[in-house]
C-alpha positions in Angstrom: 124.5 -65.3 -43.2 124.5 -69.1 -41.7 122.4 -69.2 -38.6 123.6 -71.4 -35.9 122.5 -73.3 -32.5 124.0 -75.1 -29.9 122.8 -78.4 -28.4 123.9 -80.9 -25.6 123.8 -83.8 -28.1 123.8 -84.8 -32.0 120.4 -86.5 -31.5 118.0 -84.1 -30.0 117.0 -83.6 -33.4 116.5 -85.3 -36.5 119.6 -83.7 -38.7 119.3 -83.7 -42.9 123.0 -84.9 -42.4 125.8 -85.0 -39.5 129.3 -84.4 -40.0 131.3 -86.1 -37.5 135.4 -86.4 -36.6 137.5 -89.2 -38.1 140.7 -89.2 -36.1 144.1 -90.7 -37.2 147.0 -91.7 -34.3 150.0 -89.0 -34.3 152.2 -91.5 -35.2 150.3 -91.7 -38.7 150.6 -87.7 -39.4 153.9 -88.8 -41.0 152.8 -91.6 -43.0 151.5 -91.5 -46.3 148.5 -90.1 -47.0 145.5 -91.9 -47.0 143.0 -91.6 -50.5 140.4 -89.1 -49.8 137.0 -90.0 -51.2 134.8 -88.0 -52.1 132.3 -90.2 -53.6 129.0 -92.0 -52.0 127.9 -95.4 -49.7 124.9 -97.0 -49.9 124.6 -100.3 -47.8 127.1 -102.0 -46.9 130.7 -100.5 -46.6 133.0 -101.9 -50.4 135.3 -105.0 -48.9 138.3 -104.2 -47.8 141.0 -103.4 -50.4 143.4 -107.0 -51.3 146.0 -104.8 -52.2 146.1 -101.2 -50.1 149.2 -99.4 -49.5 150.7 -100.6 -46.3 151.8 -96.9 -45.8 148.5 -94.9 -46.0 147.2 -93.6 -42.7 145.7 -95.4 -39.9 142.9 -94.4 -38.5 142.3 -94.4 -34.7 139.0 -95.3 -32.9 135.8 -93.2 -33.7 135.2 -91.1 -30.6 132.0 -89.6 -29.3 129.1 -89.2 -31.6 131.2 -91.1 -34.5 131.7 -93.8 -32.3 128.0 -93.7 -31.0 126.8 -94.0 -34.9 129.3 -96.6 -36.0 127.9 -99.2 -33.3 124.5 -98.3 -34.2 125.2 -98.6 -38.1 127.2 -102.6 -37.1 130.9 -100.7 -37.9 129.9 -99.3 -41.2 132.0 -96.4 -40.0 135.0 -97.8 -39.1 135.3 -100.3 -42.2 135.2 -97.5 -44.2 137.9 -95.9 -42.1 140.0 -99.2 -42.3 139.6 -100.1 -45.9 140.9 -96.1 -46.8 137.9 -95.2 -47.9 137.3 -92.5 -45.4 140.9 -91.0 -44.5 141.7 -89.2 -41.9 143.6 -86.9 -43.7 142.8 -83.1 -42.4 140.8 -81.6 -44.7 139.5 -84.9 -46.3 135.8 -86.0 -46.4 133.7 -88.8 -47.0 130.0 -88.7 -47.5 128.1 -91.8 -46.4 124.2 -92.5 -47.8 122.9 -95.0 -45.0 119.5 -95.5 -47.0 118.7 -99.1 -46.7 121.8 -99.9 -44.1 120.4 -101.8 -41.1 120.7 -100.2 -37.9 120.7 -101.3 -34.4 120.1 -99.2 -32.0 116.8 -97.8 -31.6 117.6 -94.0 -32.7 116.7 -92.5 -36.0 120.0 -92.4 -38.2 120.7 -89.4 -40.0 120.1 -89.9 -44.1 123.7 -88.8 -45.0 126.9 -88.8 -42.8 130.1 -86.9 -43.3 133.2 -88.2 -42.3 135.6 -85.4 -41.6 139.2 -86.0 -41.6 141.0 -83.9 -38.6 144.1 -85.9 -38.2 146.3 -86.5 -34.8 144.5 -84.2 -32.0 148.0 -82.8 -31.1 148.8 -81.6 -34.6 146.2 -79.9 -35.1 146.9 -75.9 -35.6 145.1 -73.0 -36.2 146.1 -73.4 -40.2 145.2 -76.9 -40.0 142.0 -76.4 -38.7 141.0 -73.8 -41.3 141.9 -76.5 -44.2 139.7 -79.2 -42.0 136.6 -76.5 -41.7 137.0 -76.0 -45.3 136.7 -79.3 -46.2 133.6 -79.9 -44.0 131.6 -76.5 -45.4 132.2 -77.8 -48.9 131.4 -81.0 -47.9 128.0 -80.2 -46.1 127.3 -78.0 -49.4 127.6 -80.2 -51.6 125.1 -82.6 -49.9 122.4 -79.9 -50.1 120.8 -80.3 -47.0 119.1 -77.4 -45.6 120.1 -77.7 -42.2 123.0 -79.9 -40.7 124.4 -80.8 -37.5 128.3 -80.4 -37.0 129.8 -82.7 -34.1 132.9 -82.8 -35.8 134.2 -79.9 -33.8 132.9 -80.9 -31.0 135.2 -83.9 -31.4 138.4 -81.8 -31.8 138.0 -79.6 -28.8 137.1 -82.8 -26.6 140.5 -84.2 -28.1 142.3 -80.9 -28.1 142.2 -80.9 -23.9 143.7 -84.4 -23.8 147.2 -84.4 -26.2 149.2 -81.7 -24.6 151.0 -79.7 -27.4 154.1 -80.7 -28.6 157.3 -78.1 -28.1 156.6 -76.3 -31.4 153.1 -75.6 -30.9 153.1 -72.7 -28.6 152.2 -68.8 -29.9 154.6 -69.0 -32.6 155.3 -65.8 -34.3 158.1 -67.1 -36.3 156.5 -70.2 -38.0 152.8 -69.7 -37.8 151.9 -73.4 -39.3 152.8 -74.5 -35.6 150.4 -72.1 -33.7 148.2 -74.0 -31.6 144.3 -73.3 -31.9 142.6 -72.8 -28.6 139.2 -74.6 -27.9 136.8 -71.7 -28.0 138.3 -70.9 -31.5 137.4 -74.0 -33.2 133.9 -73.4 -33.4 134.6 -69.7 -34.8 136.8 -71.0 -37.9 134.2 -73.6 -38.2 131.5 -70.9 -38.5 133.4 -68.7 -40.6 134.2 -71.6 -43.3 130.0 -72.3 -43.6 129.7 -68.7 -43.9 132.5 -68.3 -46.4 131.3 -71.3 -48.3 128.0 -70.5 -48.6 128.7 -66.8 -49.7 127.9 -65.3 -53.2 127.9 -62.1 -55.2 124.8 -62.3 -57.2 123.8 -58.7 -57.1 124.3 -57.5 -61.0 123.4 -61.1 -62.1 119.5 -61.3 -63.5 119.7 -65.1 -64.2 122.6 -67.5 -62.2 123.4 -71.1 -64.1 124.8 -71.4 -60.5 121.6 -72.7 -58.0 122.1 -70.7 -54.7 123.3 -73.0 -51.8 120.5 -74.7 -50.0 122.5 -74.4 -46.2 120.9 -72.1 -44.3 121.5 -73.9 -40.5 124.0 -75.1 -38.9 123.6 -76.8 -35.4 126.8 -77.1 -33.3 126.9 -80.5 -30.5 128.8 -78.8 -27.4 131.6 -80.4 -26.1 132.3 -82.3 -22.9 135.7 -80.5 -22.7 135.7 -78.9 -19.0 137.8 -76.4 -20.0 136.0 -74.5 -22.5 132.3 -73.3 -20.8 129.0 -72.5 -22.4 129.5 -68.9 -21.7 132.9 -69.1 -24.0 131.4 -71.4 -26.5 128.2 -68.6 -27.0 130.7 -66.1 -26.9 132.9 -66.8 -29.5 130.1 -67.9 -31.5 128.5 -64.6 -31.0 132.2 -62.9 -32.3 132.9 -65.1 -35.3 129.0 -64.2 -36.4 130.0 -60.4 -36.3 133.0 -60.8 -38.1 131.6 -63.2 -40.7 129.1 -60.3 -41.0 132.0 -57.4 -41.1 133.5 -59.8 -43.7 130.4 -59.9 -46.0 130.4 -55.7 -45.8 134.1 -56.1 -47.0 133.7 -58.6 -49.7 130.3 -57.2 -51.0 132.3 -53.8 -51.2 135.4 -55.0 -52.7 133.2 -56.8 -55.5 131.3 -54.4 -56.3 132.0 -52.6 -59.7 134.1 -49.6 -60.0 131.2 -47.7 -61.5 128.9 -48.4 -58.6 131.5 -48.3 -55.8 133.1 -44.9 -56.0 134.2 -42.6 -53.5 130.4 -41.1 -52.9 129.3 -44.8 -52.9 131.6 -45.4 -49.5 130.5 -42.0 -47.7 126.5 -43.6 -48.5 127.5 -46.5 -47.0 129.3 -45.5 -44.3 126.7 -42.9 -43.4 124.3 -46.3 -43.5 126.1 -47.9 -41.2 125.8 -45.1 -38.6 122.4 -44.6 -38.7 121.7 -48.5 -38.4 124.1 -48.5 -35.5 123.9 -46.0 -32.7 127.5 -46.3 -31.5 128.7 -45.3 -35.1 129.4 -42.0 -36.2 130.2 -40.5 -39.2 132.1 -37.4 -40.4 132.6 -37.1 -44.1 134.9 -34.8 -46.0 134.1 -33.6 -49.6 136.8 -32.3 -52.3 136.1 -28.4 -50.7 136.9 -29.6 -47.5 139.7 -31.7 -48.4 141.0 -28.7 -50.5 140.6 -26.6 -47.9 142.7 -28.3 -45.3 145.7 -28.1 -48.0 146.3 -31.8 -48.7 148.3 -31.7 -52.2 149.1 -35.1 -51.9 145.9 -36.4 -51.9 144.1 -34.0 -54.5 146.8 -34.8 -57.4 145.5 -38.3 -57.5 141.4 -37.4 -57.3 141.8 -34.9 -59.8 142.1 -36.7 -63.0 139.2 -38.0 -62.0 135.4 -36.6 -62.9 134.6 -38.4 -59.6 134.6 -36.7 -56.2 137.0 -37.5 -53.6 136.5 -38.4 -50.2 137.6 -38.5 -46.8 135.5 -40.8 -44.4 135.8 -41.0 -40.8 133.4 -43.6 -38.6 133.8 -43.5 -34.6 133.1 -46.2 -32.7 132.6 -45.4 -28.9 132.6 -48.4 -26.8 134.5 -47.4 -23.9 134.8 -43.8 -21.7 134.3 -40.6 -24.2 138.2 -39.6 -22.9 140.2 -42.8 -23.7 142.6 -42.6 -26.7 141.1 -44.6 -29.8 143.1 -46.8 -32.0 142.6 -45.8 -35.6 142.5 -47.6 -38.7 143.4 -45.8 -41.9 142.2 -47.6 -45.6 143.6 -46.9 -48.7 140.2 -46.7 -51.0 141.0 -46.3 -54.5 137.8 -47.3 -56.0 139.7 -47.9 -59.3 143.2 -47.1 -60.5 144.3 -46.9 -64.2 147.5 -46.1 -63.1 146.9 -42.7 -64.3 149.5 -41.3 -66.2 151.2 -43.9 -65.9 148.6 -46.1 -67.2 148.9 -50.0 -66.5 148.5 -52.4 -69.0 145.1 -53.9 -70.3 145.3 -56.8 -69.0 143.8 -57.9 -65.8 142.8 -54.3 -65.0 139.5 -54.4 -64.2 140.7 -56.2 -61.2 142.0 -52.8 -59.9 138.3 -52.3 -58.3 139.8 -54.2 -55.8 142.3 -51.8 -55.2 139.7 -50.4 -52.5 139.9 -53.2 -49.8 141.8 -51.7 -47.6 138.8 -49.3 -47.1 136.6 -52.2 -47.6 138.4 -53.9 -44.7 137.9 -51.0 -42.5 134.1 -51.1 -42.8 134.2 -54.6 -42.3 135.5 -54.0 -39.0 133.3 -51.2 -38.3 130.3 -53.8 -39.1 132.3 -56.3 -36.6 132.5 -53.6 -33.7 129.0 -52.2 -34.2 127.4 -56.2 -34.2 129.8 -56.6 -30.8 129.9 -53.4 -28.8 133.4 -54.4 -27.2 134.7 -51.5 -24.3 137.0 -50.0 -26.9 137.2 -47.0 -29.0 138.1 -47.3 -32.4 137.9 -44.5 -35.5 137.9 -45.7 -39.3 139.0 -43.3 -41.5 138.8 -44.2 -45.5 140.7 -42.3 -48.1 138.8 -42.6 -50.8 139.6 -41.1 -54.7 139.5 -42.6 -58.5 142.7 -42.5 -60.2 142.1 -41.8 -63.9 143.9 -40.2 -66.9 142.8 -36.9 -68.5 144.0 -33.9 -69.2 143.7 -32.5 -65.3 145.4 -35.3 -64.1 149.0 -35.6 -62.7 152.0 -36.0 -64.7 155.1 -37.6 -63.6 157.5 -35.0 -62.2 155.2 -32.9 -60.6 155.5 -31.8 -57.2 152.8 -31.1 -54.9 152.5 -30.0 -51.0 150.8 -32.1 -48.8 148.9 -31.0 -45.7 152.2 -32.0 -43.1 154.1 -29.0 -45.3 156.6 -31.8 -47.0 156.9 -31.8 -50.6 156.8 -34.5 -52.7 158.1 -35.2 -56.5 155.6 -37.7 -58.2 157.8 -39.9 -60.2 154.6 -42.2 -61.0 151.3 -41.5 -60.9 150.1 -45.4 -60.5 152.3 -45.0 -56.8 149.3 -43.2 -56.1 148.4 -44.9 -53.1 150.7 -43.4 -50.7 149.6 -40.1 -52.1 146.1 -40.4 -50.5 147.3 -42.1 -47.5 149.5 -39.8 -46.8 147.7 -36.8 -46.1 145.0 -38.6 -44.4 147.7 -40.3 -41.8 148.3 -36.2 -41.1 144.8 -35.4 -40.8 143.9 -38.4 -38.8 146.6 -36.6 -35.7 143.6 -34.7 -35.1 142.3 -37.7 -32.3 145.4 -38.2 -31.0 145.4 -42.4 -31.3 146.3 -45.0 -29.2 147.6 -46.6 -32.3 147.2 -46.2 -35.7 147.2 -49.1 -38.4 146.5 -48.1 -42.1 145.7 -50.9 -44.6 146.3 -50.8 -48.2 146.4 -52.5 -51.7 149.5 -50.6 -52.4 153.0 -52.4 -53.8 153.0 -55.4 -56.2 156.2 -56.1 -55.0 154.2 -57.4 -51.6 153.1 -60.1 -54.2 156.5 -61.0 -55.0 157.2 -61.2 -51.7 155.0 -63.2 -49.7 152.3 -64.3 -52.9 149.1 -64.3 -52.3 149.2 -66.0 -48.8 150.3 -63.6 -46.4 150.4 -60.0 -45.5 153.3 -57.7 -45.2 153.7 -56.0 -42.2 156.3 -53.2 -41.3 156.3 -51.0 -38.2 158.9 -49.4 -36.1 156.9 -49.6 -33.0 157.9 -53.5 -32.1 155.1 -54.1 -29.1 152.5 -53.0 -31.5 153.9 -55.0 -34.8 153.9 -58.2 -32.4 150.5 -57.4 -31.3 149.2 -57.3 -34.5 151.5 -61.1 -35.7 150.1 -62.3 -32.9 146.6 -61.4 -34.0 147.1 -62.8 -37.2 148.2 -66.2 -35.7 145.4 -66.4 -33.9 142.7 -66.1 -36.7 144.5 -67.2 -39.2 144.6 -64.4 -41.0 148.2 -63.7 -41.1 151.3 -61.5 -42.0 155.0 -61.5 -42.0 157.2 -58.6 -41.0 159.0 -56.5 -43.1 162.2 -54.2 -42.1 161.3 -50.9 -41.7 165.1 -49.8 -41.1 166.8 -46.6 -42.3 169.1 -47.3 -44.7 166.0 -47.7 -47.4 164.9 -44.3 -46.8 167.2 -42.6 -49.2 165.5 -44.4 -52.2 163.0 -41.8 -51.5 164.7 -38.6 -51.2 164.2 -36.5 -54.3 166.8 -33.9 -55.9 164.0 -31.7 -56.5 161.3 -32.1 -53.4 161.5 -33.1 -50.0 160.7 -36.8 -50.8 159.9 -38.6 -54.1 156.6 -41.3 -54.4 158.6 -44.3 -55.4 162.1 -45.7 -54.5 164.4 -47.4 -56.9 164.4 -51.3 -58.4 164.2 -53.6 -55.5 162.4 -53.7 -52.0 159.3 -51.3 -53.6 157.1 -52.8 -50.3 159.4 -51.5 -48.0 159.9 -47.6 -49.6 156.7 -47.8 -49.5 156.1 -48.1 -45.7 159.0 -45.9 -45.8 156.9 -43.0 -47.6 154.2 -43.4 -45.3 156.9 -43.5 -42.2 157.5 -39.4 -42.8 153.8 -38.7 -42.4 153.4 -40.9 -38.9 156.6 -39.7 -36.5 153.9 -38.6 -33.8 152.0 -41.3 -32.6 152.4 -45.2 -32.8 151.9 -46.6 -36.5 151.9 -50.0 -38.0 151.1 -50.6 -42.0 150.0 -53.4 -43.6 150.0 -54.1 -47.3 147.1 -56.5 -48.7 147.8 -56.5 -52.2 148.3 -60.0 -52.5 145.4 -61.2 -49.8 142.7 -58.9 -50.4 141.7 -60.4 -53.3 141.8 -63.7 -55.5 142.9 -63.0 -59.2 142.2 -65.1 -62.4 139.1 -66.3 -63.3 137.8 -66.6 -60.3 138.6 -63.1 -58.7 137.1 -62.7 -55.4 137.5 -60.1 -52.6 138.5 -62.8 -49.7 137.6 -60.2 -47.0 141.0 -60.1 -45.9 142.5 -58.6 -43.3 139.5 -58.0 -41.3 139.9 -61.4 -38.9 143.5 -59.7 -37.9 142.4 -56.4 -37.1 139.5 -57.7 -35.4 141.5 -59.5 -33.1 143.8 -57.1 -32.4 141.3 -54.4 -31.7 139.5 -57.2 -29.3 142.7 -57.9 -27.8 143.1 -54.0 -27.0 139.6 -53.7 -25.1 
């Protein structure tokens, strides 16, 4: 985890290196883009170019700090800025060495600079923002410095109060590129990208060619903006440090390998989390119990499977013992084979991700434990292997699940909805405000949406714009999906009550429409991660994914 302070100015201390804002006029946000460097300066700034683009983007006056350092280094700063060499492209960076540059003011300069490109102040959106505080954490690691100062985003929320937004920048929930990012935020997304860039999973590795990151500090400059307080600034702080934290548990969980993170693994973990947090609670349901409470559904996945299943339920109570809790519900398939259905070789063993929709529920947990927000909020996981053997399901069975319906299992690797299903009955029992379940479950989200956003799909419209809206806000967001009637008789079977998979085409939205029979009694909204949870390839990663959203919609709620 990055530590982090807050102080009136950029030079109260000496800093191993400063990032600070280069800004571009909002005329220039349509011009060509400017070259991004990502190369060095020693001494003085290279002459200007004889032949640059008469297109690439212009950048406006330093402000603040920059402006501060750029008369003290004799406009080092701003030739760099002019000649293209520093752009103030969002996202862009430019590290300047100012070892042997003459300075003349009577301040210590810092040894390296980092010009961060944040473009016009009034087209700067949440999205945008992200790809800028991206660009500065890589930036800042790949100076190695131990500690730096960041008076970057100081910059941006000074700016941010003084360019009104234009029309298309309002709460959006239609084209969420255009959301505007509200001061206090700024200095969360920043946090979260230095936490994020500086995270690794090193646990099963005994020697790493890769040298740990050297940033372990990060001092914030405050703003001068009026409108956002030191209260707010500390406070949001304080919440984007217990969700980086919640989004460590659900990354460390969903990287973790399917022989170490099985179903028992979660209850241990979950019952670690209680006793290390004395608002958490923890009720854990073994395969007897589980049995015993006649959920079909859920057993003819687990018992292929030499592993154990679980159900796991942490309570959070923040606010008055009687007020309804909103409950989140996560799909934890710690791996799936497919089962019967068996998927192909290739790329399986990324289906140990196919648990971070359990993983993202602990994350919050984490979050909500670290804050201790007036709300009440119960995670349940559902948590199973699904494996082939000669116990395990076979396609055309049909099972009873704990709500009495029937259901004809047309193929086992839908096996998702099996678990969920019975669980979304049990979880009746605390009669929720809301209920939200979050799941790995349809490729068909991938083709979709891809790999950038989240389905949604919900009957209840207050909550599904509750939960967009949340996603806007941290950037963490979804799209909605129809929910409508005329898909639910791809599900009906000629032999059960229901069937586990619809046919060809919209196989996210049967989906939702499955788990739709099992949630008729209380207000329910599903989200399906399978493209964001994780990044595939070669450099597969659990991203942590959708914990910021939930989050923010549970904050929202308190």
């Amino acid at each position: 985890m990055i530590k982090h302070s807050i102080v009136e100015t950029a030079f109260e201390k000496k800093s191993e290196c400063l990032l600070v804002a280069l800004f571009a006029e909002p005329s220039a946000a349509s011009s060509k883009e400017g070259k991004s460097s990502s190369g060095t300066q020693s001494g003085k700034a290279s002459p200007r170019r004889a032949a640059e683009d008469s297109n690439s983007s212009k950048a406006a006056p330093l402000s603040g700090v920059a402006a501060e350092l750029d008369s003290q280094l004799n406009g080092l700063l701003s030739d760099l800025a002019s000649s293209g060499e520093a752009s103030p492209e969002p996202g862009s960076t430019c590290l300047v060495r100012t070892a042997g540059v003459q300075s003349s003011g009577d301040g210590e300069i810092p040894a390296r600079i980092i010009l961060v490109g944040v473009g016009a102040p009034s087209d700067i959106s949440v999205q945008t923002f992200i790809k800028i505080a991206q660009g500065a954490a890589s930036a800042a690691l790949a100076c190695k410095a131990t500690d730096i100062t960041d008076a970057w985003t100081a910059a941006v929320v000074d700016q941010l109060s003084d360019h009104s937004p234009s029309d298309n920048q309002t709460l959006s929930l239609n084209h969420g590129d255009s959301t505007r990012i509200e001061p206090a935020d700024c200095f969360a997304q920043a946090l979260l990208a230095y936490d994020a860039a500086v995270y690794r999973f090193n646990e099963f590795k005994t020697t790493s060619a890769e040298k740990l990151p050297k940033l372990k500090k990060v001092v914030f400059v405050s703003p001068d903006n009026d409108e956002l307080s030191g209260q707010a600034l500390r406070k949001s702080l304080k919440t984007a440090a217990a969700l980086a934290a919640g989004m460590t548990v659900t990354k460390n969980l969903g990287n973790a390998p399917g022989n170490v993170c099985t179903p028992r693994y979660l209850a241990d973990q979950a019952e670690a989390l209680a006793r290390d947090y004395k608002h958490i609670e923890c009720e854990i349901l073994d395969e007897k119990a589980i049995r015993k409470l006649n959920m079909g559904a859920f057993l003819s996945v687990s018992k292929g499977s030499d592993e154990p299943p679980r159900i796991i339920a942490m309570r959070y109570m923040g606010a008055k013992s009687g007020d309804e809790a909103h409950v989140l519900v996560g799909k934890g398939i710690t791996f799936d084979t497919g089962g019967i259905s068996i998927k192909p070789g290739l790329g399986m063993d990324e289906m140990k991700y196919d648990m971070c929709g359990a993983a993202s529920v602990m994350g919050v947990m984490k979050a909500l434990a670290e804050l201790q927000p007036a709300i009440n909020v119960v995670g349940v996981i559902a948590a199973a292997e699904n494996m082939p053997s000669a116990r395990a399901s076979k396609p055309g069975d049909i099972v009873t699940t704990m709500s009495g319906q029937t259901v004809e299992i047309l193929n086992t690797d839908a096996e998702g909805r099996l678990v969920l299903c019975d669980t979304l009955t049990w979880i009746k029992k605390f009669k929720p405000a809301s209920v939200v379940d979050i799941a790995t479950l349809t490729g068909a989200c991938i083709v979709a949406l891809g790999h950038e956003t989240s389905a949604l799909l919900s009957k209840d419209d207050e909550l599904a714009q509750a939960l967009l809206a949340a996603g806007q806000r941290s950037g963490d967001r979804s799209w909605r999906l129809p929910l409508w009637d005329v898909y639910q008789p791809q599900i009906d079977s000629p032999f059960a009550d229901i069937q586990n998979i619809g046919s060809k085409g919209a196989g996210t939205i049967t989906a939702a429409c499955f788990l739709s029979r099992f949630t008729k009694d209380y207000r329910w909204a599903h989200l399906d991660v399978a493209g964001t949870a994780w990044v595939t390839g070669a450099k597969k990663a659990a991203t942590g994914r959708p914990v910021p959203q939930l989050l923010n919609y549970l904050l929202a709620q308190a």
